[in-house]
C-alpha positions as CSV (number, residue, x, y, z in Angstrom):
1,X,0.0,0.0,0.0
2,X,3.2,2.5,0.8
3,X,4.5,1.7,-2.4
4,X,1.3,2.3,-4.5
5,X,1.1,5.8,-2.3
6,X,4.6,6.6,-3.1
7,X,4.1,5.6,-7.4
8,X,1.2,8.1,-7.3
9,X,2.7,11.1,-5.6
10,X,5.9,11.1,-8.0
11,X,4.1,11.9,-11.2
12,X,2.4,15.1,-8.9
13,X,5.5,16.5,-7.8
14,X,7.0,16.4,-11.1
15,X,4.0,18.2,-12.5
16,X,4.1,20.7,-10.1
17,X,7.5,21.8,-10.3
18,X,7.0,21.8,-13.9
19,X,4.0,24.3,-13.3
20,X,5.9,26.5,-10.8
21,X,8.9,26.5,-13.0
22,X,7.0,27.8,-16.0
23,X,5.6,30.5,-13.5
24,X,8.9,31.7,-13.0
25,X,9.8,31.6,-16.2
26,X,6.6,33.9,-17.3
27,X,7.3,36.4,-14.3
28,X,10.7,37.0,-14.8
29,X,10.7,37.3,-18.9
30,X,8.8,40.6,-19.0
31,X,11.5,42.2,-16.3
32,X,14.3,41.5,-18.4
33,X,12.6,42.8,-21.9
34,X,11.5,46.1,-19.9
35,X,15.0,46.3,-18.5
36,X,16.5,45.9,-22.0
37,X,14.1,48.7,-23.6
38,X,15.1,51.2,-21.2
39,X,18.5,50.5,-21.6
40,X,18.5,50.7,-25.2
41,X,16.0,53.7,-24.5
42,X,19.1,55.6,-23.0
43,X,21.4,58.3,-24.4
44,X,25.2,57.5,-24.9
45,X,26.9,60.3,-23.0
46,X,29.7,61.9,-24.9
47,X,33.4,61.7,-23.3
48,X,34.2,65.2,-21.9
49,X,36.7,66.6,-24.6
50,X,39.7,69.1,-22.9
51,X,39.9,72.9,-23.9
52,X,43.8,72.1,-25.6
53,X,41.5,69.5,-28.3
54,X,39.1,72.5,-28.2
55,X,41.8,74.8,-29.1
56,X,43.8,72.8,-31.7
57,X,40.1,72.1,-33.8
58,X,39.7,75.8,-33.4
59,X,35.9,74.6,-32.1
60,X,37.2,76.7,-28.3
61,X,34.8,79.7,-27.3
62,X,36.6,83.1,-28.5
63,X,36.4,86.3,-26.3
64,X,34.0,88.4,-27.2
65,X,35.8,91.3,-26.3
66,X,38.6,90.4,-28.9
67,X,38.6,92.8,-32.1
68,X,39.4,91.6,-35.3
69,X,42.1,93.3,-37.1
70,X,41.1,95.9,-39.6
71,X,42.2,95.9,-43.4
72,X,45.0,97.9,-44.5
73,X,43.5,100.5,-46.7
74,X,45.6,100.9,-49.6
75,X,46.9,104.6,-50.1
76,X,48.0,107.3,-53.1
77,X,51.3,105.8,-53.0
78,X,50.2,101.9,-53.8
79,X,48.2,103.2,-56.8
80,X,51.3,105.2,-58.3
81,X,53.8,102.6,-57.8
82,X,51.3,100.3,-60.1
83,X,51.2,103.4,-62.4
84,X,55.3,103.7,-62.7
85,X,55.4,100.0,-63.5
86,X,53.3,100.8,-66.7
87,X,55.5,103.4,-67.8
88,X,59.0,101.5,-67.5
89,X,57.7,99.0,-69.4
90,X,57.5,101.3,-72.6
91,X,60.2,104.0,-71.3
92,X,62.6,105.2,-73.6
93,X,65.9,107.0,-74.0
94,X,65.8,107.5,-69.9
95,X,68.3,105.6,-68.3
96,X,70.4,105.9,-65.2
97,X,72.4,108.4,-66.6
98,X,69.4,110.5,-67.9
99,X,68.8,113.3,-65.0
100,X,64.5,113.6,-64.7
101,X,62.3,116.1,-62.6
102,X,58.7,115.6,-62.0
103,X,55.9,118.5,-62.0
104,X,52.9,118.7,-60.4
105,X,49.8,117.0,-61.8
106,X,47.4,119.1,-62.7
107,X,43.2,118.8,-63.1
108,X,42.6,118.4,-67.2
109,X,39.3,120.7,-66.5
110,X,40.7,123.7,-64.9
111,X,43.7,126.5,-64.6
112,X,47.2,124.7,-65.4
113,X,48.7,127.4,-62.9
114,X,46.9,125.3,-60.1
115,X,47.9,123.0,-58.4
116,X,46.4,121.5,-56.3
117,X,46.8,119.2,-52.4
118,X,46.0,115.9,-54.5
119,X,48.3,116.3,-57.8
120,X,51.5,117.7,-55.5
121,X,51.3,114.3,-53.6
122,X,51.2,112.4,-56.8
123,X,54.0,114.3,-57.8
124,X,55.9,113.4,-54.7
125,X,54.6,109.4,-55.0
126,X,56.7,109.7,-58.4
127,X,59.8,111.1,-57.4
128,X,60.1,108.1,-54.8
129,X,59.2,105.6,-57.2
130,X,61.3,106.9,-59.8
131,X,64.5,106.6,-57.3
132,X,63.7,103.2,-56.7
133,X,63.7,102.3,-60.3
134,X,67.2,103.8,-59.8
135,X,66.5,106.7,-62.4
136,X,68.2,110.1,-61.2
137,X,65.5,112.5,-59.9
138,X,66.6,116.2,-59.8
139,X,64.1,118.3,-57.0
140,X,64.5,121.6,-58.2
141,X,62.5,122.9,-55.8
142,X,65.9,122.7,-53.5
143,X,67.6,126.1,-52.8
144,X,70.9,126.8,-52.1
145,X,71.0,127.8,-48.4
146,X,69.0,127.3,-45.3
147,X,65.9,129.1,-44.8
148,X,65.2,129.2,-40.6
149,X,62.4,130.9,-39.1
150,X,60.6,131.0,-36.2
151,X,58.3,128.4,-37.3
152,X,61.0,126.1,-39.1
153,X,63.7,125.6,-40.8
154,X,63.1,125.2,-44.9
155,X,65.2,123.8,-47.3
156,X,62.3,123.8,-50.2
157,X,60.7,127.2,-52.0
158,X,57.8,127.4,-54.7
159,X,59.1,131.3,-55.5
160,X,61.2,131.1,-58.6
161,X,63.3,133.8,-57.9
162,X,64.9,131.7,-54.7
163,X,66.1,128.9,-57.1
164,X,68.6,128.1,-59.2
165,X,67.7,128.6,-62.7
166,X,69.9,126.1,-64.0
167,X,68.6,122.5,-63.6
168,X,70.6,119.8,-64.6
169,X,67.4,117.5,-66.6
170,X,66.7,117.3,-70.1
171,X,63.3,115.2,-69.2
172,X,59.9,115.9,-66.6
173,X,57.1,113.9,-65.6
174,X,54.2,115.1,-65.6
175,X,50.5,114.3,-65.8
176,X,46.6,115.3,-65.5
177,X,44.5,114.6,-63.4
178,X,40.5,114.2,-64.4
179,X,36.7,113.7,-62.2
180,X,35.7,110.4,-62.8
181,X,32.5,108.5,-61.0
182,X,33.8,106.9,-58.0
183,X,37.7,108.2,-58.5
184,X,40.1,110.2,-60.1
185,X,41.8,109.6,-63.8
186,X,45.8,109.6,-63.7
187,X,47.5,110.7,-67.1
188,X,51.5,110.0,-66.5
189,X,53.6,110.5,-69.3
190,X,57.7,111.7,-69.6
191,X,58.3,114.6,-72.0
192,X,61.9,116.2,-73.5
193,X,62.3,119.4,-72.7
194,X,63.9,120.2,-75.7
195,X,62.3,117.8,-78.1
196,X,59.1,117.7,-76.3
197,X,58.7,113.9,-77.5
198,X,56.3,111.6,-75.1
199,X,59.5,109.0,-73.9
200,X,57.2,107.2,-71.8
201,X,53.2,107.0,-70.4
202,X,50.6,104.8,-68.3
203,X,47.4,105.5,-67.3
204,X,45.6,104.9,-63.5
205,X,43.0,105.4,-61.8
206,X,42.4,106.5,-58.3
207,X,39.4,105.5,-56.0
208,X,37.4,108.1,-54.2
209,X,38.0,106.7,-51.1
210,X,42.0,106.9,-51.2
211,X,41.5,111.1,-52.6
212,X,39.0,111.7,-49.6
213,X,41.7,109.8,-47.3
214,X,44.3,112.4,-48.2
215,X,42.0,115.3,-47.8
216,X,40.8,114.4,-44.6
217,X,42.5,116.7,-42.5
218,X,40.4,119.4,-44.3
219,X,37.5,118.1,-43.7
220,X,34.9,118.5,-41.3
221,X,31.5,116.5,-41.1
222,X,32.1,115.9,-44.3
223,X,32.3,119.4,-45.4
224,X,35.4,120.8,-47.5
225,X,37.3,123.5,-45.3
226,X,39.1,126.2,-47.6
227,X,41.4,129.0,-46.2
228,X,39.7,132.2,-47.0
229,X,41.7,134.6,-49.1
230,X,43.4,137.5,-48.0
């Protein structure tokens, strides 16, 4: 009779750790798939980067207080140096034994008696380049002595009769000068004296902005100041 008891109780045991097992299986399986979705449901956290990889990808903040460097504005002098390159190109019968003064440039439209703030500088612009192309420049403008005053001392005279009227140059630079929208027109050429043959020429052009850059000491608001006459 034990024996028969014990037959029938093995099957039920085995069938109900069978059952409970499969409980556990079912309770535990939706845990670890909820546990997996919010894992995979998660951000990956970058790794904190230093500021010297910052600074070597140029990706590091910048000061705002930093000022960025201005442009150079190009001047008289950059446009006349482009203008002398022209001209010795087709120069003639000037060398570096060929003595050469320069003139004033003057305004094609008005009086060739004046001169004017804009021409002079061109003028000077010239004699510079001139010497660096290693062509003799005579100033005639030089006098012979020392001129000291109580505001200066002077070396340079626009009166005639305080120079020498003997000038050692057989050839002069000189140009107009003419309005144009948005600049000024530069007419170079190099004239004989004596011949008056054209030796050399080149045209330029000026902007605006470089003229009104030189004249900006007589300016005020905009306005052109002129010295009244006497």
């Amino acid at each position: 009779m034990k024996n028969l008891l014990i037959t029938l109780c093995l099957p039920l045991g085995f069938g109900c750790s069978q059952i409970l097992g499969t409980m556990n299986t079912d309770t535990t399986t939706p845990q670890s798939e909820q546990s997996n979705q919010l894992v995979s449901n998660q951000r990956d956290v970058a790794a904190p980067v230093s500021d010297d990889n910052l600074f070597q990808s140029g990706m590091a903040p910048q000061d705002n207080y930093t000022k960025a460097t201005p442009p150079m504005r190009k001047n008289i002098n950059h446009y006349v140096r482009g203008i002398m390159q022209d001209m010795v190109e087709n120069l003639q019968y000037v060398s570096e034994q060929t003595p050469l003064a320069v003139s004033s440039f003057i305004f094609l439209d008005e009086d060739y008696n004046d001169g004017s703030l804009l021409g002079n500088q061109i003028a000077e612009s010239f004699m510079h380049e001139l010497h660096s192309f290693g062509v003799p420049v005579i100033d005639f403008k030089t006098t012979d002595y020392m001129r000291v005053t109580s505001t200066g001392d002077f070396v340079f005279s626009r009166d005639y009769l305080e120079l020498n009227l003997d000038q050692n140059f057989k050839y002069v630079l000189a140009g107009t000068l003419v309005n144009h929208q948005g600049g000024v027109l530069v007419n170079a050429r190099i004239v004989g004296l004596e011949s008056k043959a054209v030796v050399g020429s080149a045209q330029g052009f000026i902007p605006q902005s470089v003229v009104d850059a030189l004249n900006s000491s007589y300016r005020t608001d905009g306005i052109m100041l002129k010295q009244a006459s006497k």
